[in-house]
N, C-alpha and C positions, 0 to 999 in steps of 0.2 A: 079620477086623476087628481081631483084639487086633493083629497082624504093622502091621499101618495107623498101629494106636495108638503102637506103638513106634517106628515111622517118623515119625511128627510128634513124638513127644517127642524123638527123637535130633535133629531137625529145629530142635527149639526151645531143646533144649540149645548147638545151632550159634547159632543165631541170638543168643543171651541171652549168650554167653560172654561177649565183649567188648563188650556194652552195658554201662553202668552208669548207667543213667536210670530202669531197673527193677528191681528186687529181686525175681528166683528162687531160689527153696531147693526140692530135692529130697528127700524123706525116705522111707525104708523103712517096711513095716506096721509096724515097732517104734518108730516115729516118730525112727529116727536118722538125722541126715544125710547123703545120698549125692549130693550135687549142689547147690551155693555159690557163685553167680555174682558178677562184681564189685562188681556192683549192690549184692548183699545184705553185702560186706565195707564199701560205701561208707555203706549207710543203717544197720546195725545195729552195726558195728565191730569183728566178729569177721572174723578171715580164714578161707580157705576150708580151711587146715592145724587153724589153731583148732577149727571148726565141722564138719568132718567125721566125721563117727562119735558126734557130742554129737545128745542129744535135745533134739526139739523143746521142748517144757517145759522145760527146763536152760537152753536160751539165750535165748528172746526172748519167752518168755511170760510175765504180770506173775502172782503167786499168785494172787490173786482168780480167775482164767483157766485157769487149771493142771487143775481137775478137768473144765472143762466141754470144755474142746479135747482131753483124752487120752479124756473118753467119746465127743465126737465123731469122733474119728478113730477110734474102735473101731468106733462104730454103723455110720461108713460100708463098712470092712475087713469088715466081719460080716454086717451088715444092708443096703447098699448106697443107705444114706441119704447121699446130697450133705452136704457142709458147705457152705451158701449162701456167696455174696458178702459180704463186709460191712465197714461202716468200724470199725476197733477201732484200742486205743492197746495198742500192743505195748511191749518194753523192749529197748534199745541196750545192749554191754556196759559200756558208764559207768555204767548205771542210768536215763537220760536217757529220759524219754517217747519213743515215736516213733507220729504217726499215721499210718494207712494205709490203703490201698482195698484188701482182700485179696482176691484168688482162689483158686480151688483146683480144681485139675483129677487126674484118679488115672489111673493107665495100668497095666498087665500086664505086667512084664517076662520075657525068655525062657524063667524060670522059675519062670512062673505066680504072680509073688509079687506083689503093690500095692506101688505108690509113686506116692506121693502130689505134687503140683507145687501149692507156693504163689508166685504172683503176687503180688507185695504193692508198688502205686502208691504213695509218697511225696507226703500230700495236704499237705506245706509247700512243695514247690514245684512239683507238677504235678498239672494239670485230674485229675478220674476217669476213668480209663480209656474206664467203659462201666458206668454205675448199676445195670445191670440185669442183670450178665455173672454167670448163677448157670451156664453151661454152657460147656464147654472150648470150641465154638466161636464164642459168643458173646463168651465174654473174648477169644480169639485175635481177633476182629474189633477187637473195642475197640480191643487195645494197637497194630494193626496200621495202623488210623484214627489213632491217635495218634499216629504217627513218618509223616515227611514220606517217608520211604523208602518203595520197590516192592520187595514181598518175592516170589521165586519158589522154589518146589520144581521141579527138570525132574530127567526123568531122562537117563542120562551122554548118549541122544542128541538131548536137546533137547526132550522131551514135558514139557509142562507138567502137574507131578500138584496142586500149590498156587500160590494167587496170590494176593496181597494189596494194595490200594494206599491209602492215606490219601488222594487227592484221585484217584478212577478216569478225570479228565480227564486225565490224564498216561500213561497206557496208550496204547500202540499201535492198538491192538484191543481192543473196550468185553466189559467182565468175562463176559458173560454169553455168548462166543462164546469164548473163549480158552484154556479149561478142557480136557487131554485134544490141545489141538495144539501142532506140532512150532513150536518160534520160529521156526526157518530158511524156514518156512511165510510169514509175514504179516509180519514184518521185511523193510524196503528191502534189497537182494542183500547194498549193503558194510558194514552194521553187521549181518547176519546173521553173513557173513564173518569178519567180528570175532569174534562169539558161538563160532563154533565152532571155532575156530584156540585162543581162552581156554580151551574146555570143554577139548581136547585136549591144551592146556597144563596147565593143570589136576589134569588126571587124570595125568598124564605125573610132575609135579613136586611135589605139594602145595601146600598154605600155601593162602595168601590174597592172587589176582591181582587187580589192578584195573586198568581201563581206559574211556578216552572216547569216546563216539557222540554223534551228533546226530540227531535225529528231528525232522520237518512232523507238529506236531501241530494238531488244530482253533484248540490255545488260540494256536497260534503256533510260531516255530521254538524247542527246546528241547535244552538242554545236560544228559546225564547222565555219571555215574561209576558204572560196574557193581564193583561185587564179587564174583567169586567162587569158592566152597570146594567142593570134594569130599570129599564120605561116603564114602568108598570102602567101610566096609562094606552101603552099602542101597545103591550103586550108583547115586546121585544128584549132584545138584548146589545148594549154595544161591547165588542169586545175591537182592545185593541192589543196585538202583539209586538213587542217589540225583541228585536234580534241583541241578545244579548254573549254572544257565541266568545267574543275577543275578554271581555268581561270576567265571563264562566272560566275562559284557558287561562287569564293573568292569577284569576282567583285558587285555580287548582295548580300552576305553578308555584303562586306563593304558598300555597299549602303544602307543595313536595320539598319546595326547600325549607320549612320548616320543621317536616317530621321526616325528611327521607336524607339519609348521607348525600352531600353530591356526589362524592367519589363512586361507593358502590353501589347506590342506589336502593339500601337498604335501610330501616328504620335507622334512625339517628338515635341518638340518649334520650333525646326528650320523650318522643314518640316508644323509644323502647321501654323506658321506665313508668309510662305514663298505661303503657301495654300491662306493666308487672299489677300496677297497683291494680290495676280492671281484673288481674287474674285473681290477686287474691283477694278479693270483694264475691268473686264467683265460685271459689274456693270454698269462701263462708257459708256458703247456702249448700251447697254440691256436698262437700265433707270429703271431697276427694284429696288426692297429695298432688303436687306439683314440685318442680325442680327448677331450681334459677343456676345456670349453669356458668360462671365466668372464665372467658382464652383470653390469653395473652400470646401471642407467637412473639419464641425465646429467640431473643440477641438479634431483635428486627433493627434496633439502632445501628449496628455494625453493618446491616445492607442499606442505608440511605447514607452513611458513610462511606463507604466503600464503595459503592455500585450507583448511589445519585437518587436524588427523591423518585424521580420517573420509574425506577426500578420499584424501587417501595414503593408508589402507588400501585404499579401493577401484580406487587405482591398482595396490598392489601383486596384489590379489586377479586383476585384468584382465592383469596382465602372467603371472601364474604361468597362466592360461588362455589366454592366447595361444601362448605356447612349448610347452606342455602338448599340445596341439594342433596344434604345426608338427611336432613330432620324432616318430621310428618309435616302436612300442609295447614296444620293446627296451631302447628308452633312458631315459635320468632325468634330469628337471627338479626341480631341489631348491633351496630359499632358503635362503642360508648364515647372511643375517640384515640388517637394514636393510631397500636395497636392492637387494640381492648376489644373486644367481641363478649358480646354475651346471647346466650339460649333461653330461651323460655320453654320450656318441658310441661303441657298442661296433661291432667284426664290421667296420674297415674293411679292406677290400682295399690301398686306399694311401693314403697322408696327405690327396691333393687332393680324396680323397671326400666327406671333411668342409665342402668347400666351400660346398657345393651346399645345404649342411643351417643353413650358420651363415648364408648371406646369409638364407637364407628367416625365420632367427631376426632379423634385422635389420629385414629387410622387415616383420615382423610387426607391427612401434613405428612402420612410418610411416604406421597409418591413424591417425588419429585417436582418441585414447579420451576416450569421451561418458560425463560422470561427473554426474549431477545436475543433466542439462542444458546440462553445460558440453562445448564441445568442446578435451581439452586435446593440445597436439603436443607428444610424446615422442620423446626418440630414447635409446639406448641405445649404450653401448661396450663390443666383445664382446673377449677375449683368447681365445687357442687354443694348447696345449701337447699334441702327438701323443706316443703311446707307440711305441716306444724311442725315437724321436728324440730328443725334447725330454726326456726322463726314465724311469727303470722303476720306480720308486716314487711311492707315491701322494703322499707329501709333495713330492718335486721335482715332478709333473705338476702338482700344485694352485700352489705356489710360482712355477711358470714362466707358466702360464694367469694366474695375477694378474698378474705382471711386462707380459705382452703386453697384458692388460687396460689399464696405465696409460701402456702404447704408446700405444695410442689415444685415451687423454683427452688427453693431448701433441699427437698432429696433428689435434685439432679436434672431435672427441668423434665421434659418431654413424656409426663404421665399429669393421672387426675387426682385429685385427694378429695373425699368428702367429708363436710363439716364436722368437728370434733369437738367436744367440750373443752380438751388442750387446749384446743384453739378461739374457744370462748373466754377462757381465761384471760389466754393474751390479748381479746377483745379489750376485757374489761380494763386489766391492767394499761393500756392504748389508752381509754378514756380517760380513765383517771388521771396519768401521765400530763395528757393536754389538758384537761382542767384545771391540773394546778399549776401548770406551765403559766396559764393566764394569769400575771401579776407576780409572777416570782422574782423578778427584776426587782418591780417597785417593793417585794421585802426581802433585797437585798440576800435570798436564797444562792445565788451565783458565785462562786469565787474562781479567779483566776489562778490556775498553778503551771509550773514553769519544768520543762525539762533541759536540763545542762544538754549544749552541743560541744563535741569535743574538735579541736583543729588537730589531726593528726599528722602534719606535719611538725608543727613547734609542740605537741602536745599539752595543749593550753584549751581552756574553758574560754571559748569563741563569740559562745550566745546562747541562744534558748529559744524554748519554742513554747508558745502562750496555748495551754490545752483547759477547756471549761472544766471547772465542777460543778454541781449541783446538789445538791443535802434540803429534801421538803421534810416538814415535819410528821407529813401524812404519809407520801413513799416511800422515805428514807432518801439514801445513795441511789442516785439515776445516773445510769453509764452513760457518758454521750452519745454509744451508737445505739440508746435508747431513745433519746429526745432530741439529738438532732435532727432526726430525717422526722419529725411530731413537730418541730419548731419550722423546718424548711417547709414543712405542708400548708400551716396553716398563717405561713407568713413572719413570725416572733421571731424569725434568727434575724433581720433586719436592725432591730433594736440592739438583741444578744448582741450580734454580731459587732456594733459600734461599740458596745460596753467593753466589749476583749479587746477590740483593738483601743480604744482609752486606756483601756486598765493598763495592757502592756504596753504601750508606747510611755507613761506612769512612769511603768516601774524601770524600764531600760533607762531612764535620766537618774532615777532614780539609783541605781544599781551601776551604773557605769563612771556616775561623779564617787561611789563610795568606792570603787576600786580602781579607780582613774585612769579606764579601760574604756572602749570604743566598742562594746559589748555588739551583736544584730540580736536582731527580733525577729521570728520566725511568727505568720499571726494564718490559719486556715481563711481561706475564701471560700464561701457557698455560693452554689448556682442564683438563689433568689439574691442577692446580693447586687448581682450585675444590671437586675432590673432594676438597682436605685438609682435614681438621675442625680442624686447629690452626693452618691457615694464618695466620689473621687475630691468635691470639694471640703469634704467632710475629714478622707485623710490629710490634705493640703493641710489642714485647721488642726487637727492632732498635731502634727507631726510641729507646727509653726510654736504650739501653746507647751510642747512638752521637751522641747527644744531637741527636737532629734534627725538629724540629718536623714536624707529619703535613701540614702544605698544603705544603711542601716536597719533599714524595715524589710523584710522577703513577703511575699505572700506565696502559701505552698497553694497549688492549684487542680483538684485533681481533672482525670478525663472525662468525668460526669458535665463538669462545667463546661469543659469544651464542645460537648456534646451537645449543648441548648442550640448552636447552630442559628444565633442570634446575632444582629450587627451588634446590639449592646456590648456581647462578650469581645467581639473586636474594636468597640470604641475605647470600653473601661483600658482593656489591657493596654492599648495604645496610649491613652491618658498616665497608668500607671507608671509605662516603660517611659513616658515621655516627662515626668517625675523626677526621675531617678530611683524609682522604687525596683526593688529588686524581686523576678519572676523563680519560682521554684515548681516542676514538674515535680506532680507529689504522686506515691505509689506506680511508679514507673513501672512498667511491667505485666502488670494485671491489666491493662485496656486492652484495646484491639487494636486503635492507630494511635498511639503515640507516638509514632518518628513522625507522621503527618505535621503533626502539632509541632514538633520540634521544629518543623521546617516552615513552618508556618508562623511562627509568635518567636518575639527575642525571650527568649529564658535565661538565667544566668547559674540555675542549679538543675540538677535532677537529682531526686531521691529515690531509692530503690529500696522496693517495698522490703516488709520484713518477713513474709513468707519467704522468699529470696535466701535474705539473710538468714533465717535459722536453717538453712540446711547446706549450707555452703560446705559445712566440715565435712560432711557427712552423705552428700550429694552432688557426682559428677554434674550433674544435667544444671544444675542451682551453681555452683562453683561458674561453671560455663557461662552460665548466660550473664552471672554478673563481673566476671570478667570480660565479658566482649561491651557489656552497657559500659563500665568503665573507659575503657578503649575508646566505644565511639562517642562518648559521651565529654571524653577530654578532646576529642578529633571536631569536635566542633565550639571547643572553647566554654565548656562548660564544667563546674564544680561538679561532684557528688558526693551526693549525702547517703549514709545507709543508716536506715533507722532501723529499731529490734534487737541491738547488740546486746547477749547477754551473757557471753562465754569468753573467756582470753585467748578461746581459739579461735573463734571468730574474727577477734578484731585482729590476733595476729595477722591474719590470713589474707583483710582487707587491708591491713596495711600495708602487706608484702604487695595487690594487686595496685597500688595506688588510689585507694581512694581516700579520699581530701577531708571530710567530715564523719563523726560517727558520732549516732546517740540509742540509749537502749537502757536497760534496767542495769547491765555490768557496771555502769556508771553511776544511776541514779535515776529515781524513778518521778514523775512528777511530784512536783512539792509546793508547798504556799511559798510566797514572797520571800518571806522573812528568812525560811528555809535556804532559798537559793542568793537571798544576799548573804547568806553567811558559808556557803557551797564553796567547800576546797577537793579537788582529784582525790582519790585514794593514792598513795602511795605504790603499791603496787601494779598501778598502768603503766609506771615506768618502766616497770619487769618486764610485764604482758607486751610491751612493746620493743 
């Protein structure tokens, strides 16, 4: 029995080292310290160098105390009287009161002497142990009830000699059968496996190992962390588990929200692209092809317009479950963001294998998707970049697969295109572009030129419209519809952007004192733009320094802008109109909802695009539509502008419908400054008119 005693106190010695939620102190029949756990340097403030070899009464007993605990401790060394349970106010060595739920359990060491084990609970910040714990294994239940941990004694080969657990719903096998069997016994095979691979390490290495299992418990499936130490001299093992299950689920949450869309619950960008580059790493060795496949589903902006984000989510939700669904179990469907989807195509034998897999991905947009009742027709434009072919990095495979992507929005939206050296081309040319975009400003590479706007009622040069050029010494001439949407990507039209509107705000003081004329300005707004917070103090600041009254300045707006579906865009504009700066609806015609916007924002122009205008002579259906835009266009108190004019039939014909401005190459095609301060009519518009 004593050899037992000694085994559970070495046991508890284990146990209590590195707690400190408890206070154990070990004391010799002479009542001096042999044993001082963290616990007891954290509650009473001696360390365990301090307090070992000091008497009990010396360190934490208050005098009043002193005679009754050195007779107690003797009655029981002699007479074998317990010292009960009880709550008493002990002293810290500050002096500092300390309350406490004490224990006291006595053991028999190797050489027959007492030593005595106080338990002493901490009642300012933890429940009583166990009210009633006047017996060593009474307290050991309490404190064992009291810690969320599974405490086990086994021995080295897995016999379980103790077992303890604060909620015995968390056992394996219920208390009362468990006592006495081998774990590797009544544990699932592969977290036995574990158990005794640890025991052997263990015993093998020392210290203190720890490792994760999963157990089907009744309460449900459950996450723990075992601990555990070998006694090498009792020839045991302590293992303690703790339930780590809430821990496991917050950690595998945050792991799905960081590599899984929340929306459709499908790999996200990070986790998809972080999937590509793993493929072509495996690629390397394999020597196999593989396919990086990029969708876009065409004119998705028109249904979250139209139809409300709720709809577009549940379009997007339906499309990530349809792909999801066409491709092997090999591959990955992953949403880059918007409405960007991309495939990952592994294990091809040859490039054309991919075929068979992308039409099925196409085909999948042409049923119908039933959203709320509604039946809506989708189509989708897929790009395909093969490995080596097309690229052996994930960067060029993802870069080339978009390129071939907006292949397809070019011949008509709702097919595939794969990667093409044409289209490598236009890669490179892409780079280059933005390379030397970076700093062509600060070398004054930029020049603003100006196109005449005509008033076709007094037939007079009205104002102008501030259109970029650009001239690198490396690229040559860059058309704006080459480098604008290159400067809106990577942020540079913000600067550009301020530089056109300085320049032109410049030159309209400049131009309107030399012909002492009340000239407007016409200046483009890009969507990044809106995202600048100082935008609008910035035109205040022009307009004040170049002395130009704000109905004088238009900003043309097109429906891309309106489309960012940001408060921004409704702050800016509101600042704008509240200004007096003047709003211009730019390429009327070409969007989806432009009356929306009409209804929605004060504009004071609309211009009509010039597809429009060049077939008006020549085309009922163009004739039609821009005489009804005219119509409604004046019905709500609006100008318009037709831009493209470049026939006298033309503008005949818009003059006849009423419309109020015209500009085009019939008149004059963009020019530098100097050009257009010295800009007189032809002669012959007065014919043509």
């Amino acid at each position: 029995m004593e050899n037992h005693h000694e085994d559970t106190r070495d046991a508890v010695r284990q146990l209590f080292d590195s707690v400190d939620a408890i206070s154990v102190q070990g004391y010799d029949q002479e009542r001096r310290v042999v044993y001082w756990n963290i616990g007891s340097e954290k509650l009473y403030g001696y360390t365990a160098a301090e307090a070992i070899g000091q008497k009990l009464e010396d360190l934490i007993i208050p005098d009043h105390l002193r005679e009754g605990v050195v007779s107690s401790h003797h009655n029981w060394v002699v007479n074998g009287v317990e010292i009960p349970a009880a709550e008493l106010v002990l002293r810290s060595k500050s002096g500092r009161d300390v309350s406490v739920y004490s224990s006291h359990v006595m053991f028999r060491n190797a050489r027959d002497e007492c030593e005595m084990y106080c338990i002493d609970v901490d009642l300012g910040d933890v429940k009583k142990a166990q009210s009633q714990a006047v017996s060593k294994e009474e307290l050991l239940k309490g404190v064992f009830e009291s810690l969320p941990d599974l405490f086990f004694l086994v021995t080295e080969d897995g016999r379980i000699i103790e077992c303890h657990a604060g909620d015995s719903r968390k056992l394996y096998v219920q208390y009362d059968n468990i006592l006495g069997e081998n774990m590797a016994d009544f544990l699932p095979e592969e977290v036995a496996a574990k158990f005794r691979n640890y025991f052997e390490k263990a015993m093998r290495e020392g210290g203190v190992l720890s490792f994760e299992y999963c157990l089907d418990l009744p309460i449900g499936k459950a996450y723990f962390e075992a601990r555990i130490s070998h006694l090498a001299g009792q020839k045991q093992l302590v293992i303690i588990a703790r339930d780590i299950t809430e821990a496991h689920e917050t950690a595998e949450l945050i792991r799905k929200q960081a590599y899984f869309d929340s929306l459709t619950s499908i790999p996200n960008r990070f986790l998809s692209l972080d999937r590509l580059s793993q493929m072509v790493k495996e690629l390397e060795r394999s020597g196999e092809k593989a396919a990086v496949v990029f969708l876009d589903v065409d004119d998705f902006k028109k249904i979250n317009d139209s139809l409300g984000h709720d709809v577009g989510d549940k379009v997007l939700i339906e499309a990530a479950n349809r792909l999801s669904s066409t491709v092997r179990d090999s591959d990955t469907v992953g949403r880059l963001g918007g409405d960007e989807f991309i495939v990952l195509l592994g294990s091809l034998a040859e490039s054309y294998d991919a075929v068979d897999i992308v039409e099925k991905l196409l085909d999948v947009f042409r049923e119908p998707f039933r959203i709320d009742g509604r039946e809506l027709i989708l189509t989708t434009s897929i790009g395909v970049a093969v490995y080596p072919d097309n690229g052996t990095s994930a960067s060029d495979l993802l870069r080339n697969a978009d390129a071939a992507m907006y292949q397809s929005k070019e011949q008509g939206r709702n097919t595939y295109s794969f990667f093409t050296k044409q289209m490598n081309e236009m890669i490179l040319r892409r780079l280059e572009i933005e390379e030397q975009l970076y700093g062509a400003l600060e070398r004054n590479e930029f020049e603003v030129y100006y196109q005449p706007k005509i008033n076709l009622k007094d037939r007079k040069v009205m104002g102008a419209e501030a259109l970029l050029r650009w001239h690198n010494p490396l690229v040559g001439q860059v058309a704006p519809d080459e480098f604008i949407p290159i400067a809106e990507h990577t942020g540079l039209i913000e600067p550009i952007g301020k530089y056109v509107l300085a320049q032109a705000l410049a030159f309209l003081n400049e131009w309107s004192q030399a012909h002492r004329q009340d000239y407007t300005m016409a200046v483009n707004l890009s969507p990044r733009q809106f995202r600048d917070q100082g935008f609008v103090e910035f035109v205040k600041e022009c307009l004040g320094s170049c002395d130009v009254t704000p109905e004088r300045l238009e900003f043309e707006i097109t429906e891309g802008v309106l489309m960012i579906g940001q408060s921004c865009v409704d702050e800016v504009l509101s600042a704008l109109n509240a200004l007096g700066v003047k709003l211009s609806m730019d390429d009327f015609g070409t969007g989806y909802s432009s009356l929306s916007y009409l209804r929605q924002y004060n504009f004071d122009l609309l211009k009509v695009d010039r597809s429009f205008v060049s077939g008006i002579t020549a085309n009922q259906e163009d004739r039609d539509l821009v005489t009804a835009t005219i119509a409604m266009a004046h019905s709500l108190h609006l100008d318009v502008v037709a831009e493209g004019v470049e026939t006298g039939e033309q503008l005949k014909l818009l003059n006849e419908l009423g419309c109020d401005v015209a500009q085009g190459y019939y008149f004059s095609k963009p020019i530098p400054a100097l050009e257009m301060k010295a800009f007189k009519l032809k002669e012959r518009f007065e014919v043509e008119c």
